[in-house]
C-alpha positions in Angstrom: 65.0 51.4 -9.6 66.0 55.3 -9.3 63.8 56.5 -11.6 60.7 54.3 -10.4 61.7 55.6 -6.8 61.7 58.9 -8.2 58.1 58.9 -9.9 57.0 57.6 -6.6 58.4 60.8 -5.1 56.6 63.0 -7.7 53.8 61.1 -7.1 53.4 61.5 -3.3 53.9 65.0 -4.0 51.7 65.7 -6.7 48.8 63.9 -3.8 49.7 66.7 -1.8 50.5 69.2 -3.3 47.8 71.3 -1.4 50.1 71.4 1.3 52.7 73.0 -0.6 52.9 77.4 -1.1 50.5 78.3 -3.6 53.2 81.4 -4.7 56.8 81.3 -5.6 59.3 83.7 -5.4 62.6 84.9 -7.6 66.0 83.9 -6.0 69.4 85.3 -7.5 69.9 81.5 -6.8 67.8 79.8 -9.3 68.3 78.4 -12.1 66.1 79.4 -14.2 65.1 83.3 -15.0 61.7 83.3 -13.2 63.4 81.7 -9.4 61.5 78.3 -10.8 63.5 74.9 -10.1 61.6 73.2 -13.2 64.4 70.5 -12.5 62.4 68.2 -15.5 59.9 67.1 -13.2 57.5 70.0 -13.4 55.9 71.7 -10.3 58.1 74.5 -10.1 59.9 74.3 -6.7 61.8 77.3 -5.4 65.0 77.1 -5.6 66.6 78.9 -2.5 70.2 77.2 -1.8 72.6 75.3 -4.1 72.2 71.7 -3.5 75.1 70.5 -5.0 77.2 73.3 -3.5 75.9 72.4 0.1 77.1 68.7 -0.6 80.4 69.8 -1.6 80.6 72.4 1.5 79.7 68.9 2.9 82.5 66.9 1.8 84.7 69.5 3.1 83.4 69.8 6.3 84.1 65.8 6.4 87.8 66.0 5.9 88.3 69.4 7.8 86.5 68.8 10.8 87.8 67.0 14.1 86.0 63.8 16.2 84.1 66.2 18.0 82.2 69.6 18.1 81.4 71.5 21.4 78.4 72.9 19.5 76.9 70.2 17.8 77.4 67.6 20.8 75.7 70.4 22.6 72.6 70.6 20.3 72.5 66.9 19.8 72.5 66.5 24.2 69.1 68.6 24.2 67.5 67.1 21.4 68.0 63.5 22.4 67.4 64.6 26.1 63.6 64.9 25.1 63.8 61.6 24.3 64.5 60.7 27.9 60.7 62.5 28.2 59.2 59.6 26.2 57.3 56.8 27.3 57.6 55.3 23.9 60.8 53.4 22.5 61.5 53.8 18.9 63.8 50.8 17.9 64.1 52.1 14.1 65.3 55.8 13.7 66.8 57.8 11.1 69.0 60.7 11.6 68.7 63.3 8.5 72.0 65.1 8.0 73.6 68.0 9.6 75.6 66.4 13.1 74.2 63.0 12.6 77.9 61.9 13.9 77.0 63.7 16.9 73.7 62.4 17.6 75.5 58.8 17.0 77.8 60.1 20.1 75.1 61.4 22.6 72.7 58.2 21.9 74.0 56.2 24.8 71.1 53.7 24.8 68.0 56.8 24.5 64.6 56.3 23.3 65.1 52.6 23.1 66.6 52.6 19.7 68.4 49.6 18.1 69.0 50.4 14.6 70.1 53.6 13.8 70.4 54.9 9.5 72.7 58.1 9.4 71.9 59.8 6.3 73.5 62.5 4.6 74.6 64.2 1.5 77.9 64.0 1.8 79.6 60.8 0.6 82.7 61.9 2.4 80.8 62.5 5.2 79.1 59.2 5.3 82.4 57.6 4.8 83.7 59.3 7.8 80.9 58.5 10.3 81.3 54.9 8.8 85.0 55.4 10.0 84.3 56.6 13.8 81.8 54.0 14.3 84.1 51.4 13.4 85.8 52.1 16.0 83.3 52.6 18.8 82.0 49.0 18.7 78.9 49.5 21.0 76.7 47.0 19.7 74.3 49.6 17.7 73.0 48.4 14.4 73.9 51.6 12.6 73.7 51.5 9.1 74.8 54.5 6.6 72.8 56.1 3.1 73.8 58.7 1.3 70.7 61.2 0.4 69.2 64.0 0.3 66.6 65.1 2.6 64.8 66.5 0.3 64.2 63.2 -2.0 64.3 60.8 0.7 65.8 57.4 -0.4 64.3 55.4 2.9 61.2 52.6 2.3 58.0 53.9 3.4 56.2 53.1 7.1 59.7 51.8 7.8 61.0 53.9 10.8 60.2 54.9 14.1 61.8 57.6 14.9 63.0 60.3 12.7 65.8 62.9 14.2 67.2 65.9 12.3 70.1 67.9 14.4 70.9 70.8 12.0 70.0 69.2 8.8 66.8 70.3 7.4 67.6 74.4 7.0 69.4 73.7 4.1 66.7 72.4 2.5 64.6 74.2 -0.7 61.6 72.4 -0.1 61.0 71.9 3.9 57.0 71.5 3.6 57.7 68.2 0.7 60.5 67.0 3.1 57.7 67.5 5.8 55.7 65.0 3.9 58.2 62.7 3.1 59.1 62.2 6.8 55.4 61.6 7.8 55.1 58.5 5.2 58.6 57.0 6.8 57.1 56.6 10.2 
């Protein structure tokens, strides 16, 4: 299943790949000597950030940080306060990493949405979102993945809405997690 899901993936990618930066450029971070990610899969992504040390900066975050955050309540307010804008509701949404746990908070019935997926990268921090909204009882369908935003794990055409509240700006390749988003909705 994970490695057909995954040439699916490379295959959506390779269809676009005329989207993608025609150059690439050297990072101390890389992983190889030319800044290339070949990863196995070919294509040579740019490796900027550490994946696997973002998901473990991740798990930390989980078990050091409190219920709430002034800042990311605050962020998560104004981006689901545009939703307020919309005509549309959106009964499906995702919310991609970063204060997912916020956005859960500040939702309060916005945008029409009746099933919520809070993904992230974190197991830890999956398991503590799973935690809180055990306890809140609101009557959302929320339902919890973990992933990584830039390989999304979610079924194509299958969402409505797609929210990211400081989540995508860790990513190495924003323009393929661009086109992944647009084949979720």
């Amino acid at each position: 299943m994970a490695a057909s899901s995954a040439a699916a993936r490379r295959l959506l990618l390779l269809r676009h790949r005329h989207l993608l930066p025609k150059r690439h450029l050297s990072s101390p971070f890389s992983s190889t000597s030319d800044g290339l990610d070949d990863g196995g899969g070919g294509g040579g992504r740019v490796k900027i950030f550490d994946r696997d040390l973002k998901r473990r900066h991740r798990d930390r975050a989980a078990w050091a940080a409190g219920e709430t955050d002034a800042l990311t309540g605050t962020v998560a307010e104004n981006l689901l306060d545009r939703l307020e804008d919309c005509r549309k509701a959106f009964p499906s949404a995702l919310c991609l990493g970063g204060s997912a746990g916020a956005v859960r908070r500040a939702l309060r019935g916005r945008g029409g949405i009746e099933k919520l997926i809070m993904m992230d990268m974190s197991a830890d921090m999956v398991k503590k979102w799973r935690e809180v909204d055990d306890a809140t009882g609101d009557g959302l369908e929320t339902h919890f993945v973990v992933g990584d935003e830039e390989f999304l794990p979610i079924k194509e055409s299958s969402q409505d809405l797609i929210i990211s509240c400081l989540g995508l700006h860790w990513t190495n390749d924003l323009p393929g997690a661009m086109i992944q988003v647009t084949f979720l909705i």
